[in-house]
CHARMM internal coordinates of N, CA and C (Angstrom, degrees):
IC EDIT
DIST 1 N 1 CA 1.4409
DIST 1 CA 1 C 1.5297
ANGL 1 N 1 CA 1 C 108.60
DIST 1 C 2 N 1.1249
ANGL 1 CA 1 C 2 N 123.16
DIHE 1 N 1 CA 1 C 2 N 130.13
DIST 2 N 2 CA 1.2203
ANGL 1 C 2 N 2 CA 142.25
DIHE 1 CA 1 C 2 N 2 CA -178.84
DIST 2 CA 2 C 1.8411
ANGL 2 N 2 CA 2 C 125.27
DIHE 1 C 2 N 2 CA 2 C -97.73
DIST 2 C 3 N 1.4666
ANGL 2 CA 2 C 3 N 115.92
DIHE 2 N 2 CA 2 C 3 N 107.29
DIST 3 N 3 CA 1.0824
ANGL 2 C 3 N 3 CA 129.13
DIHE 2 CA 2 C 3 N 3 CA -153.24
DIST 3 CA 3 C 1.7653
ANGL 3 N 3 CA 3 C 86.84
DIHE 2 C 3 N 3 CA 3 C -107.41
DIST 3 C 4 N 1.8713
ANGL 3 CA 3 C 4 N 98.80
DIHE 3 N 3 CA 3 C 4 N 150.44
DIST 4 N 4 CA 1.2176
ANGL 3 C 4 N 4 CA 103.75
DIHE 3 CA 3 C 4 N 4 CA -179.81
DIST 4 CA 4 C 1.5690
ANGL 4 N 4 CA 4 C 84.79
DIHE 3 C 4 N 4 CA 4 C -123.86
DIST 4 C 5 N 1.2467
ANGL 4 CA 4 C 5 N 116.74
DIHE 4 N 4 CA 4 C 5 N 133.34
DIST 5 N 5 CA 1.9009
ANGL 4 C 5 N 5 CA 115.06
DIHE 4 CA 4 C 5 N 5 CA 149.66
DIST 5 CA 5 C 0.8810
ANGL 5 N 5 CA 5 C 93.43
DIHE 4 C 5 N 5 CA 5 C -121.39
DIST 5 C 6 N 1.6092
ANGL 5 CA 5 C 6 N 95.28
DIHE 5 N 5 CA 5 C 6 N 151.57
DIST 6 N 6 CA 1.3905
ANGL 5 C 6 N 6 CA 169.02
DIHE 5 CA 5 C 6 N 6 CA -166.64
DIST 6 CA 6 C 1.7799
ANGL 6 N 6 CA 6 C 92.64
DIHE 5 C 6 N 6 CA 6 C -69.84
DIST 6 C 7 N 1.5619
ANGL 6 CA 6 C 7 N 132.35
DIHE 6 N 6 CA 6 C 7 N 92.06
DIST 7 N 7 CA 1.3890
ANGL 6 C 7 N 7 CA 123.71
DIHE 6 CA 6 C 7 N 7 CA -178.04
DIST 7 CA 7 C 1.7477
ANGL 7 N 7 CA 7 C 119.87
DIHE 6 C 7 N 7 CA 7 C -58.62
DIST 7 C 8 N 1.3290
ANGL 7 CA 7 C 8 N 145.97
DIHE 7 N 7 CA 7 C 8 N 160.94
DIST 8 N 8 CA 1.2926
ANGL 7 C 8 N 8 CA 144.39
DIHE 7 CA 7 C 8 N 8 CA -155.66
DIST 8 CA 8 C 1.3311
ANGL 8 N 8 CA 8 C 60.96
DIHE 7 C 8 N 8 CA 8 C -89.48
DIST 8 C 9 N 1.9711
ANGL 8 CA 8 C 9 N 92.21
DIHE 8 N 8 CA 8 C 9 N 178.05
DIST 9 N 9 CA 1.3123
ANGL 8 C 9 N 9 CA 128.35
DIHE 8 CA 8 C 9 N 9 CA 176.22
DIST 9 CA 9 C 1.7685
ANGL 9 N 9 CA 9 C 88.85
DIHE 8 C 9 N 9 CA 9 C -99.32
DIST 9 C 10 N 1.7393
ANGL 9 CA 9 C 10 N 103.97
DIHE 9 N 9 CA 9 C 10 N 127.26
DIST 10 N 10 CA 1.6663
ANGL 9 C 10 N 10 CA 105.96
DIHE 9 CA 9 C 10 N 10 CA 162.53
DIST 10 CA 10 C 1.1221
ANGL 10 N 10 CA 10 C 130.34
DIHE 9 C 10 N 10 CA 10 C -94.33
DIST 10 C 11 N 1.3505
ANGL 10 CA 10 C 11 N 100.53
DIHE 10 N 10 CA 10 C 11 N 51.46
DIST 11 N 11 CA 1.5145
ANGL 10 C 11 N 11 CA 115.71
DIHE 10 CA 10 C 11 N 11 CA 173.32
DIST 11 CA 11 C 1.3355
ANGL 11 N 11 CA 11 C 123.67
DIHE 10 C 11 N 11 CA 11 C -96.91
DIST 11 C 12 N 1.4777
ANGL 11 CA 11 C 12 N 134.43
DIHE 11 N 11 CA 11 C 12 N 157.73
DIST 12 N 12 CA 1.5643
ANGL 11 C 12 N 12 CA 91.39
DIHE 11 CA 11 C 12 N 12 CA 159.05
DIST 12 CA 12 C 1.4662
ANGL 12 N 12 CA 12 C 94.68
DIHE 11 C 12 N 12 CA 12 C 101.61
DIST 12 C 13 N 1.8918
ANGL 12 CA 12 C 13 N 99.54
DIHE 12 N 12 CA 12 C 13 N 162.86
DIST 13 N 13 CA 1.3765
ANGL 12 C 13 N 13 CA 109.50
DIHE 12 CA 12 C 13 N 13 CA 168.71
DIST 13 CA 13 C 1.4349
ANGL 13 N 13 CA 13 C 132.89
DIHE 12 C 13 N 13 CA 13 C -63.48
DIST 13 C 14 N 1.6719
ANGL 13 CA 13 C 14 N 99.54
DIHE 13 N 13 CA 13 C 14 N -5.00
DIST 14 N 14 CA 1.8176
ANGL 13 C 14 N 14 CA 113.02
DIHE 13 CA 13 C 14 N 14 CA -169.20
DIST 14 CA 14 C 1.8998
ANGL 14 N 14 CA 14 C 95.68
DIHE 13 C 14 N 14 CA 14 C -105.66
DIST 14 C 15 N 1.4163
ANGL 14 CA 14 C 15 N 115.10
DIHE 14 N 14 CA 14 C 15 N 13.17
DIST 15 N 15 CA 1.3169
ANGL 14 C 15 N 15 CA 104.04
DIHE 14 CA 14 C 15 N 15 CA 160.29
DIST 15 CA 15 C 1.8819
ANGL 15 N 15 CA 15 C 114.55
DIHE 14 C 15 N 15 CA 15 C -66.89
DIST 15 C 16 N 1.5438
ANGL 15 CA 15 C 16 N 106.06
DIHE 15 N 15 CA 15 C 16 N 156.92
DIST 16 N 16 CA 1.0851
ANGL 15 C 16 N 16 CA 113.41
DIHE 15 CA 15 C 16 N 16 CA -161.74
DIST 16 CA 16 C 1.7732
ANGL 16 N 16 CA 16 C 99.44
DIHE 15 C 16 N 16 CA 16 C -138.68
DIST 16 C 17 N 1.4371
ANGL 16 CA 16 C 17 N 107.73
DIHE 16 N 16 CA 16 C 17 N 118.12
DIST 17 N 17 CA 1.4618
ANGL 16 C 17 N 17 CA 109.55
DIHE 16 CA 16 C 17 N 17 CA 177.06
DIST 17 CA 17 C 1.9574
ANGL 17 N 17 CA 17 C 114.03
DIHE 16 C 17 N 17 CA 17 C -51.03
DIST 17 C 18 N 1.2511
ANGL 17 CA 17 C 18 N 96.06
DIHE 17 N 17 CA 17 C 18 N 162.58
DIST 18 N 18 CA 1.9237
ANGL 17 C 18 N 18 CA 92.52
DIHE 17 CA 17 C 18 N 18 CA 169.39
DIST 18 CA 18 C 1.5542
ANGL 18 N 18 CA 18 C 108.67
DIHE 17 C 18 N 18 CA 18 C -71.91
DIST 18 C 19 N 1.1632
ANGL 18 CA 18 C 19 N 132.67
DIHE 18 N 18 CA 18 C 19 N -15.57
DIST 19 N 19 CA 1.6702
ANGL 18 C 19 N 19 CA 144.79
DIHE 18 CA 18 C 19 N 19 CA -171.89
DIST 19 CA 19 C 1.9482
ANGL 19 N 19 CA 19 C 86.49
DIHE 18 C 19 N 19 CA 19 C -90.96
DIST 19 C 20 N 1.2027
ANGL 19 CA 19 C 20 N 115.26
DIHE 19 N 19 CA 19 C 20 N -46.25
DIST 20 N 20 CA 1.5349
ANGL 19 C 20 N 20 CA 93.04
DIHE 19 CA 19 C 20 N 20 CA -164.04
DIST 20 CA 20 C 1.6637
ANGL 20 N 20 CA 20 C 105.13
DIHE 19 C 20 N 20 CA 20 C -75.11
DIST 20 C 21 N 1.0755
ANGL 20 CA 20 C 21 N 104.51
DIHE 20 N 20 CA 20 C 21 N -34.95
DIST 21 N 21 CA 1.9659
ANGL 20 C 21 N 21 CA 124.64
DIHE 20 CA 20 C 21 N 21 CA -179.01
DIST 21 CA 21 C 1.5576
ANGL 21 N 21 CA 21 C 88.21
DIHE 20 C 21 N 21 CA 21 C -57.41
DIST 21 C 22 N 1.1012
ANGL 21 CA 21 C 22 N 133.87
DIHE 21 N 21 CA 21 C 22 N -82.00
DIST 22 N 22 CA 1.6760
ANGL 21 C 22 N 22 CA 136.90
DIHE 21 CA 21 C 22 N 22 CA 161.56
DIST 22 CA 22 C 1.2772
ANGL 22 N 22 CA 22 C 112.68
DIHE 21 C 22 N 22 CA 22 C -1.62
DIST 22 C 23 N 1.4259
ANGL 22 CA 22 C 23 N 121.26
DIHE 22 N 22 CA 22 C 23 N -79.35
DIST 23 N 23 CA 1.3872
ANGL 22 C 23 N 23 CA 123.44
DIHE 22 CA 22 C 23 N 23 CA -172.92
DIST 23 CA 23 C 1.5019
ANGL 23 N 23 CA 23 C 116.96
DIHE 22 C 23 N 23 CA 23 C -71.01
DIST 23 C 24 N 1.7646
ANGL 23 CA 23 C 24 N 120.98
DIHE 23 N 23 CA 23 C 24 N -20.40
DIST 24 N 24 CA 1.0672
ANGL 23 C 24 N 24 CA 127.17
DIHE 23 CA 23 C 24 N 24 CA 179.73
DIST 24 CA 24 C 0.8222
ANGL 24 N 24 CA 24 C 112.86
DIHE 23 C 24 N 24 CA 24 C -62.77
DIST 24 C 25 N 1.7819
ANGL 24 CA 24 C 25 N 120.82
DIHE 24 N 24 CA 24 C 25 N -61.78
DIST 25 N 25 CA 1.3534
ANGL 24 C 25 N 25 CA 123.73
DIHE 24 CA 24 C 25 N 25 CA -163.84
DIST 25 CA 25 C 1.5381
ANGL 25 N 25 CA 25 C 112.97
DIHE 24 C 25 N 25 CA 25 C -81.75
DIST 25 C 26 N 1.5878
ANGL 25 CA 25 C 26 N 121.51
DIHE 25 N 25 CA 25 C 26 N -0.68
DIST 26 N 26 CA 1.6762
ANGL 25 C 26 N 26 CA 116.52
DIHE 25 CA 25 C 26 N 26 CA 161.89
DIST 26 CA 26 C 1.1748
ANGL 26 N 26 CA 26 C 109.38
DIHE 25 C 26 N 26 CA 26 C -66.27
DIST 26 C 27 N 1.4592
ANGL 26 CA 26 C 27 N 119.35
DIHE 26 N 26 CA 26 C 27 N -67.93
DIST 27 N 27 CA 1.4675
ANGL 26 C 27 N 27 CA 139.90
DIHE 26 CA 26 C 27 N 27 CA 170.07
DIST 27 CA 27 C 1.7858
ANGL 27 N 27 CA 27 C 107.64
DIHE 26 C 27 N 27 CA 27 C -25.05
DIST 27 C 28 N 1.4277
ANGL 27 CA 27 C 28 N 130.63
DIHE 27 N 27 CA 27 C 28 N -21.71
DIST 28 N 28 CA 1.1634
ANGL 27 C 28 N 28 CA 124.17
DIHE 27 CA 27 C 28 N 28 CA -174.50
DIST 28 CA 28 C 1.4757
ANGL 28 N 28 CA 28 C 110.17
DIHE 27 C 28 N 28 CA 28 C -94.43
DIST 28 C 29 N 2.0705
ANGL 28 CA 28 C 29 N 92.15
DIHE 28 N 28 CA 28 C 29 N -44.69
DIST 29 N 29 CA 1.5196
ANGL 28 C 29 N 29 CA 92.50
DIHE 28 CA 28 C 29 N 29 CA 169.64
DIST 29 CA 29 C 1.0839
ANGL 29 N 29 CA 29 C 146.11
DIHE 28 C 29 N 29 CA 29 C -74.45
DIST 29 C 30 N 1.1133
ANGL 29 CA 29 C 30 N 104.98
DIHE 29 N 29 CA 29 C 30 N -0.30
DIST 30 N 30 CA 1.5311
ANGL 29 C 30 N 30 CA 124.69
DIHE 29 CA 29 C 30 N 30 CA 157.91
DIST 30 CA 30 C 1.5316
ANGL 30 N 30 CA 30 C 122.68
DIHE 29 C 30 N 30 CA 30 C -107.97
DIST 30 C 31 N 0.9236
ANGL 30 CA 30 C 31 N 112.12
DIHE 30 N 30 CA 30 C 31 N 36.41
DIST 31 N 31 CA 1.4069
ANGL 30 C 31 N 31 CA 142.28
DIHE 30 CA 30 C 31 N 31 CA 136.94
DIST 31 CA 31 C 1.1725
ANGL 31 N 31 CA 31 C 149.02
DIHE 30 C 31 N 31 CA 31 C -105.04
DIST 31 C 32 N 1.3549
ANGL 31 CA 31 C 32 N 83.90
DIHE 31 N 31 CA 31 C 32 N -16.40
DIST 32 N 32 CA 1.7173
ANGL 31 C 32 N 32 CA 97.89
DIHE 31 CA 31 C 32 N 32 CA -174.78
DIST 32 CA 32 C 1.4847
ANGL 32 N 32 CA 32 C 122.28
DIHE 31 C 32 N 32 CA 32 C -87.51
DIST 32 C 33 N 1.5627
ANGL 32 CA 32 C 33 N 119.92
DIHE 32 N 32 CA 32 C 33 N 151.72
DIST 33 N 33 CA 1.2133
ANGL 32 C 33 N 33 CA 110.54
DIHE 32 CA 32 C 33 N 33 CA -170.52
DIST 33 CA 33 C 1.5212
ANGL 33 N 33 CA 33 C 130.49
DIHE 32 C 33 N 33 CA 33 C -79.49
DIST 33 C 34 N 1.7933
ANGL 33 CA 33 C 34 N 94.73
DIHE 33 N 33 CA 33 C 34 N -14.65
DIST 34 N 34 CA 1.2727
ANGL 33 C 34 N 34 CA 120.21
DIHE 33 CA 33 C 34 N 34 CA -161.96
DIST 34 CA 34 C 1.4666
ANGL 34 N 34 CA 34 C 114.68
DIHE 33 C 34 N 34 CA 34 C -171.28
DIST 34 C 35 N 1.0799
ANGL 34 CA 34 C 35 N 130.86
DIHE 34 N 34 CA 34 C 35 N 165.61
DIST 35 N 35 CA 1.8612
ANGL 34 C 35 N 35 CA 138.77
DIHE 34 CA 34 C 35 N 35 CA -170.07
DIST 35 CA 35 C 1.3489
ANGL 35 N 35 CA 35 C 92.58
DIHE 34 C 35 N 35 CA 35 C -71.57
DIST 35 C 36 N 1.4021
ANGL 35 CA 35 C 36 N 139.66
DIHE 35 N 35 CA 35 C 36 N -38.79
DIST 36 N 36 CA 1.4944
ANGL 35 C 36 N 36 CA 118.05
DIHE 35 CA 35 C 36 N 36 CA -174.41
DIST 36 CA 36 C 1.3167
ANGL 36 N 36 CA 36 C 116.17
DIHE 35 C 36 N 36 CA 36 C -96.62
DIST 36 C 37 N 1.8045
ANGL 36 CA 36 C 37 N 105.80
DIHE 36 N 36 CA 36 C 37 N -12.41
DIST 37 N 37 CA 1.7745
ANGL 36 C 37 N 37 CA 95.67
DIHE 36 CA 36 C 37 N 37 CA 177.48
DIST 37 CA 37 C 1.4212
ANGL 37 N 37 CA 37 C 109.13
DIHE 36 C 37 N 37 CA 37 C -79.11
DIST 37 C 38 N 1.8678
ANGL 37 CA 37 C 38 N 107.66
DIHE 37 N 37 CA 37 C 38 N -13.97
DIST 38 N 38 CA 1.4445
ANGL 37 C 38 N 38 CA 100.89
DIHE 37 CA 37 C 38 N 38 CA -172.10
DIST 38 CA 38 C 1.8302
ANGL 38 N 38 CA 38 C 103.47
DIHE 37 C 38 N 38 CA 38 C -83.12
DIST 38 C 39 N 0.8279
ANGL 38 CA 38 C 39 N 110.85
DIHE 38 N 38 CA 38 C 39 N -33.92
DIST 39 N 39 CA 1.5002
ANGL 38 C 39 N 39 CA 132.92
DIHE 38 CA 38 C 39 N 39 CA 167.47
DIST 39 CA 39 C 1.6337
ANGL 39 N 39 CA 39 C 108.19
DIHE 38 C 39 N 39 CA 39 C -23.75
DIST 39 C 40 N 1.1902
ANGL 39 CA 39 C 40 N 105.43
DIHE 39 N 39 CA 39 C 40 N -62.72
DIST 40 N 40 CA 1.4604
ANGL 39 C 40 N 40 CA 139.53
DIHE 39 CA 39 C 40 N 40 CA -175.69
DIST 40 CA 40 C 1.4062
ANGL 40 N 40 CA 40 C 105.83
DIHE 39 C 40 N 40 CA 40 C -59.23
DIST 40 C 41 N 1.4027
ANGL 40 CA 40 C 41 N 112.25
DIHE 40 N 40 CA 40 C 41 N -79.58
DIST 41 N 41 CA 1.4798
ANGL 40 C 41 N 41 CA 122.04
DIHE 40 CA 40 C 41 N 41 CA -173.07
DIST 41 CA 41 C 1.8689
ANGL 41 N 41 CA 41 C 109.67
DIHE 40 C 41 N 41 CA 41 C -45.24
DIST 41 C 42 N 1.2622
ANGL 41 CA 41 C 42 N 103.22
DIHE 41 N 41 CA 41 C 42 N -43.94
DIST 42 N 42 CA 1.2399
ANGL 41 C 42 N 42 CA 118.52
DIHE 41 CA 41 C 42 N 42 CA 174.11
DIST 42 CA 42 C 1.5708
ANGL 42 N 42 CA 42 C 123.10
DIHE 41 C 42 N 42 CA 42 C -56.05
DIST 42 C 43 N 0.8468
ANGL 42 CA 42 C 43 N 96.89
DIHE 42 N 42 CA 42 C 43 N -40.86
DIST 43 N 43 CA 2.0669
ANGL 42 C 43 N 43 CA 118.43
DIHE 42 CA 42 C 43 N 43 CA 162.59
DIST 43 CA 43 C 1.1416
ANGL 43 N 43 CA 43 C 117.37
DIHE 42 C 43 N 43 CA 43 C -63.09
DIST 43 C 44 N 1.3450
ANGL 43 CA 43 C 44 N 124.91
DIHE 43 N 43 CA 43 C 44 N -40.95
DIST 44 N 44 CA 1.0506
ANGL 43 C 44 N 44 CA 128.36
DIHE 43 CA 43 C 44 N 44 CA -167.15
DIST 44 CA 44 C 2.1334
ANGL 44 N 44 CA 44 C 115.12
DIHE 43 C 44 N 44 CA 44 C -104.31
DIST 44 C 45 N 1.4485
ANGL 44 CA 44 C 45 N 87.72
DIHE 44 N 44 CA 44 C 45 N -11.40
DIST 45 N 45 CA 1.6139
ANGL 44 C 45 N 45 CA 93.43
DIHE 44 CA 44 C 45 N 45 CA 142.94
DIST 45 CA 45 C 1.1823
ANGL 45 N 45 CA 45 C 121.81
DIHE 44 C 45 N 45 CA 45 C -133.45
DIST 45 C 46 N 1.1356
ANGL 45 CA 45 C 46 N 93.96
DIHE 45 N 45 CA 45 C 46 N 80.70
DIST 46 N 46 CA 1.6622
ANGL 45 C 46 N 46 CA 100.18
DIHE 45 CA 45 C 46 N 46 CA -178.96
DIST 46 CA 46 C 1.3059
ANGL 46 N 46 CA 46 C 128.82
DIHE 45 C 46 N 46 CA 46 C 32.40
DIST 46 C 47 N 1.1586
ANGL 46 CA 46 C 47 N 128.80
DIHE 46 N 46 CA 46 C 47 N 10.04
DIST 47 N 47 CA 1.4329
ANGL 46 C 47 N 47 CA 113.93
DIHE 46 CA 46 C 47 N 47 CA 177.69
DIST 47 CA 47 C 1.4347
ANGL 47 N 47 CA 47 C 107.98
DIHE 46 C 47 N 47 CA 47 C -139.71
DIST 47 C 48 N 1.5805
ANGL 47 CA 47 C 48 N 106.30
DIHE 47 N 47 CA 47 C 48 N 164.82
DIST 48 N 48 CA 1.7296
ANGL 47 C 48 N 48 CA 136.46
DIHE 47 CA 47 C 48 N 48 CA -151.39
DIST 48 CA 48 C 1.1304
ANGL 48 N 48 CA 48 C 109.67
DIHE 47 C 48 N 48 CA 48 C -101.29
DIST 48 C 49 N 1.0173
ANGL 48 CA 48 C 49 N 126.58
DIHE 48 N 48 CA 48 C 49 N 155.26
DIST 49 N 49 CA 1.4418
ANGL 48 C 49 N 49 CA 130.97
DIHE 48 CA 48 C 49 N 49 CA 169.63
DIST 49 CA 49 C 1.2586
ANGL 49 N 49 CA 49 C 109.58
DIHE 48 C 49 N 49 CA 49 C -58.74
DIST 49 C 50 N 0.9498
ANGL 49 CA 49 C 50 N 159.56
DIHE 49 N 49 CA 49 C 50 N -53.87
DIST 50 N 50 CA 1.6419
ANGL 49 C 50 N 50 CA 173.24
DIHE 49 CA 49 C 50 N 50 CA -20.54
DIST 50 CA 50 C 2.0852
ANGL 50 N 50 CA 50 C 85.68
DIHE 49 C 50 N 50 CA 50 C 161.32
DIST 50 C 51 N 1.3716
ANGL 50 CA 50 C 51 N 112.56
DIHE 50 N 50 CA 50 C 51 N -53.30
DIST 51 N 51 CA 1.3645
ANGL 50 C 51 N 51 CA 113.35
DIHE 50 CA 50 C 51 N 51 CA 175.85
DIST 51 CA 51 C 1.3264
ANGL 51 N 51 CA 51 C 120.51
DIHE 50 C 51 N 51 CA 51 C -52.44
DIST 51 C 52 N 1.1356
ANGL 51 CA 51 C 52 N 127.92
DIHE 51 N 51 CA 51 C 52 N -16.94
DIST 52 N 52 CA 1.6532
ANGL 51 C 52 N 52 CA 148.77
DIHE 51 CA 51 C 52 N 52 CA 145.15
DIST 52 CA 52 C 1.1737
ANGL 52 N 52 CA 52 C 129.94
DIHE 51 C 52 N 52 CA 52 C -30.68
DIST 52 C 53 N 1.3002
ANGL 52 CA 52 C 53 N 113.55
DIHE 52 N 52 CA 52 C 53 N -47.48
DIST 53 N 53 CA 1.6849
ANGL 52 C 53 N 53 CA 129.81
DIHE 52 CA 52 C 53 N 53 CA -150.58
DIST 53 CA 53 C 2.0812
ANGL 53 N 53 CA 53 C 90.29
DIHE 52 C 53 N 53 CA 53 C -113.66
DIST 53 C 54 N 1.1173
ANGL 53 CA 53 C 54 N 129.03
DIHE 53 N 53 CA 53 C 54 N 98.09
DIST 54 N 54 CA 1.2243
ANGL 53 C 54 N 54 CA 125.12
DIHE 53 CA 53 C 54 N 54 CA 161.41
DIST 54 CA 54 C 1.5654
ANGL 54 N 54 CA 54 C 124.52
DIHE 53 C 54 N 54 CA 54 C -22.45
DIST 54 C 55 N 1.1707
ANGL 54 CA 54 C 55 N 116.01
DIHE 54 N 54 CA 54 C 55 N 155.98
DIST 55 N 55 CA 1.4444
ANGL 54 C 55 N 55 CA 129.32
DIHE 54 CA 54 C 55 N 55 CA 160.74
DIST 55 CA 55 C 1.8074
ANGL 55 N 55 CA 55 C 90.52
DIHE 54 C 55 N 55 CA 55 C -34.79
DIST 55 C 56 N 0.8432
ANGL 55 CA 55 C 56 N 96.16
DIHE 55 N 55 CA 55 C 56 N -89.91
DIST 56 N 56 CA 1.8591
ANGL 55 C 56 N 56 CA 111.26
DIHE 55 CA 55 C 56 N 56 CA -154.06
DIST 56 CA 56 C 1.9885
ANGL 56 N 56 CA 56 C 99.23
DIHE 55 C 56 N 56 CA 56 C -74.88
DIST 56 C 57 N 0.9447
ANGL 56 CA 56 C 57 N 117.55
DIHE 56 N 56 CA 56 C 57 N -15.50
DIST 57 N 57 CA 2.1356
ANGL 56 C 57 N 57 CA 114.25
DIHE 56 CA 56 C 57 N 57 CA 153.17
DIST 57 CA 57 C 1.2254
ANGL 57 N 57 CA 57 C 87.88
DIHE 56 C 57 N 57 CA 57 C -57.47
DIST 57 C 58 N 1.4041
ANGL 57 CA 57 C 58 N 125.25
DIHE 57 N 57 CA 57 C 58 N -67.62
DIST 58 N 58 CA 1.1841
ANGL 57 C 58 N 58 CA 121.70
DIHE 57 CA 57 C 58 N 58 CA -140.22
DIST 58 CA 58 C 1.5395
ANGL 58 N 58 CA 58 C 128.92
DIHE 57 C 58 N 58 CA 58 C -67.91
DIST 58 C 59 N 1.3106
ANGL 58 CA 58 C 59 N 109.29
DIHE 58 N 58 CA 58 C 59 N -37.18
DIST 59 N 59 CA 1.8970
ANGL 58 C 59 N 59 CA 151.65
DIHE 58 CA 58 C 59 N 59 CA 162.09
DIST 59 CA 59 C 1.8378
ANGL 59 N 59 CA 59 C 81.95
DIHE 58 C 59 N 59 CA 59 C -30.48
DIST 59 C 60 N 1.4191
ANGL 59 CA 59 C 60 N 103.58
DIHE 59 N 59 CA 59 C 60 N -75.15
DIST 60 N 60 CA 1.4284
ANGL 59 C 60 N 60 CA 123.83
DIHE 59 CA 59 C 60 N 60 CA -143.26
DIST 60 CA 60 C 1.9605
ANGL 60 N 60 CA 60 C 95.20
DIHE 59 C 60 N 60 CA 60 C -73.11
DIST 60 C 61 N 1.2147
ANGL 60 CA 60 C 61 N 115.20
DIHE 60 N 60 CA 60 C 61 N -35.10
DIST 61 N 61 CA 1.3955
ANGL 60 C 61 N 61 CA 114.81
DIHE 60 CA 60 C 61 N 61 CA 171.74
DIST 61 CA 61 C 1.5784
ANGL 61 N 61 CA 61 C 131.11
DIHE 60 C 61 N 61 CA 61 C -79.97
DIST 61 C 62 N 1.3976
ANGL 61 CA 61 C 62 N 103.85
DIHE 61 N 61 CA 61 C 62 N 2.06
DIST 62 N 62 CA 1.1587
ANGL 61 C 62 N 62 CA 145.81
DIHE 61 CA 61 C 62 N 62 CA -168.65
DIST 62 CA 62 C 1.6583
ANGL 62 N 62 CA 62 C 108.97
DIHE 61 C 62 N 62 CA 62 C -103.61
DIST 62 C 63 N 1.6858
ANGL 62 CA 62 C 63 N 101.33
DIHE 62 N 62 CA 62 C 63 N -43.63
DIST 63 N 63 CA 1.3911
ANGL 62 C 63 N 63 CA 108.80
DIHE 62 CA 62 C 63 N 63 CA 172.57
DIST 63 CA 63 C 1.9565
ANGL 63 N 63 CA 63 C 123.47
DIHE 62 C 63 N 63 CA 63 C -81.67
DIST 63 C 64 N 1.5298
ANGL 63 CA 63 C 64 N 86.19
DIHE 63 N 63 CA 63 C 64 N 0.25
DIST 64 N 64 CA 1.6690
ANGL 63 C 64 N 64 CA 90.79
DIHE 63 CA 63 C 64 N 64 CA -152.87
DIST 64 CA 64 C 1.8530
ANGL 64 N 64 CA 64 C 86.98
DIHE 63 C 64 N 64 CA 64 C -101.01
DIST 64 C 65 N 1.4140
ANGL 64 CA 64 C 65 N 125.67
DIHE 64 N 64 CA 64 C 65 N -10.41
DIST 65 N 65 CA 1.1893
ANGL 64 C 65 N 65 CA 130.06
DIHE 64 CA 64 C 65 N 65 CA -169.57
DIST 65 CA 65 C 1.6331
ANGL 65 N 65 CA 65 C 111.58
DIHE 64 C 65 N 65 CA 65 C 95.75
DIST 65 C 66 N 1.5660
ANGL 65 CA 65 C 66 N 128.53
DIHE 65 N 65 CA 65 C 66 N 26.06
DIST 66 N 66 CA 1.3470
ANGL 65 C 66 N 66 CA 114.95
DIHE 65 CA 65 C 66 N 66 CA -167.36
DIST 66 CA 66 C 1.7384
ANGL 66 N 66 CA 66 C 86.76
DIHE 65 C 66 N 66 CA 66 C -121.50
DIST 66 C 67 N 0.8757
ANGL 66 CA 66 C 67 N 88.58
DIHE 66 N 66 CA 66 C 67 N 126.74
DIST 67 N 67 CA 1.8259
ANGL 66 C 67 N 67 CA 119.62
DIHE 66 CA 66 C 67 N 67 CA 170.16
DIST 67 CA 67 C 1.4968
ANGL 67 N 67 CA 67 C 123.02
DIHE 66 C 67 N 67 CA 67 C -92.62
DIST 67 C 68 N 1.0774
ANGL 67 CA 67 C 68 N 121.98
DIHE 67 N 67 CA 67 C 68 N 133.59
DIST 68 N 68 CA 1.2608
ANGL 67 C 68 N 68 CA 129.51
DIHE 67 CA 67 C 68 N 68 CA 146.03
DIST 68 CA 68 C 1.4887
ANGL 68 N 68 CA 68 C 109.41
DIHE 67 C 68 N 68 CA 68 C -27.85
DIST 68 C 69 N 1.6278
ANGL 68 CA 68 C 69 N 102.53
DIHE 68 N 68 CA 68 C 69 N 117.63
DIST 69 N 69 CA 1.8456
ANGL 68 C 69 N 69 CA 111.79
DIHE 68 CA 68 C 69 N 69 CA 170.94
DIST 69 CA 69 C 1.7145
ANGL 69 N 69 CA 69 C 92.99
DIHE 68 C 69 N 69 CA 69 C 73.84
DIST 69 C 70 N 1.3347
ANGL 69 CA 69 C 70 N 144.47
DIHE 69 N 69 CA 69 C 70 N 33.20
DIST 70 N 70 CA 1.4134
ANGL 69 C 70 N 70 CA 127.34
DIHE 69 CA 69 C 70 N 70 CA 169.59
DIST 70 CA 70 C 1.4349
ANGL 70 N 70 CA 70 C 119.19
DIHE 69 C 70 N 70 CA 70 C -139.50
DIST 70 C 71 N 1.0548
ANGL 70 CA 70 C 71 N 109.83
DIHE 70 N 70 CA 70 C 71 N 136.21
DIST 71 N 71 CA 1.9580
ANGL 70 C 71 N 71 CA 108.73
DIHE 70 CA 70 C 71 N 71 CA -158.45
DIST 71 CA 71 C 1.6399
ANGL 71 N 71 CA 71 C 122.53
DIHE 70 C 71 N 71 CA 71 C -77.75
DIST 71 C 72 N 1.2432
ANGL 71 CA 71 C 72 N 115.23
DIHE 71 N 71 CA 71 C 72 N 77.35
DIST 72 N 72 CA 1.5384
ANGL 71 C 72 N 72 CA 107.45
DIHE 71 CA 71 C 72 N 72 CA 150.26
DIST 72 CA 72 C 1.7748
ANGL 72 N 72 CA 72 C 81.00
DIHE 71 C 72 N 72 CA 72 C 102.28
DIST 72 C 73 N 1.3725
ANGL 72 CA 72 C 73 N 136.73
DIHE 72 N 72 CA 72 C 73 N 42.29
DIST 73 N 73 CA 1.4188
ANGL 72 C 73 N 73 CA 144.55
DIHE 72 CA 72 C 73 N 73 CA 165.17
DIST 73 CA 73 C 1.7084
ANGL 73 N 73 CA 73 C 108.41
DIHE 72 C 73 N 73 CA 73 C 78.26
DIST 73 C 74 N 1.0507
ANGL 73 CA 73 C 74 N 106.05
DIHE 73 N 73 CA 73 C 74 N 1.89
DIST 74 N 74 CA 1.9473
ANGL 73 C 74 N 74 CA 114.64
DIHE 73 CA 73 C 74 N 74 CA 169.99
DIST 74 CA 74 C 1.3804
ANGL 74 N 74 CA 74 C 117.18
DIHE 73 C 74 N 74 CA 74 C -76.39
END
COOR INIT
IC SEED 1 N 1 CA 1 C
IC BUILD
């Protein structure tokens, strides 16, 4: 079952740089036990998988045909 939360407001003292969102959401996935617990943990602090992949990972995964939500560049 697939849960959506509701993202914090980034306003405020609980704003979070793109470098901290970056290091956060590695630090989770490599914690995680599995694609939905990381899924989860990630939801539940506000942040996406997508917060993972750098500015410039992302450019370059972007160039290779791999999308957000799409399996292995298909």
């Amino acid at each position: 079952m697939r849960r959506v939360a509701i993202p914090p407001e980034e306003t405020g003292a609980m704003a979070l740089t793109p470098e901290q969102r970056y290091r956060g959401a590695r630090l989770v996935a490599s914690a995680a036990s599995d694609a939905e617990d990381c899924a989860s943990l990630l939801a539940v602090l506000g942040l996406e998988a997508a917060d993972g992949v750098s500015g410039e990972h992302r450019s370059r995964a972007d160039d290779r045909g791999w999308r957000r939500g799409s399996e292995a560049g298909t």
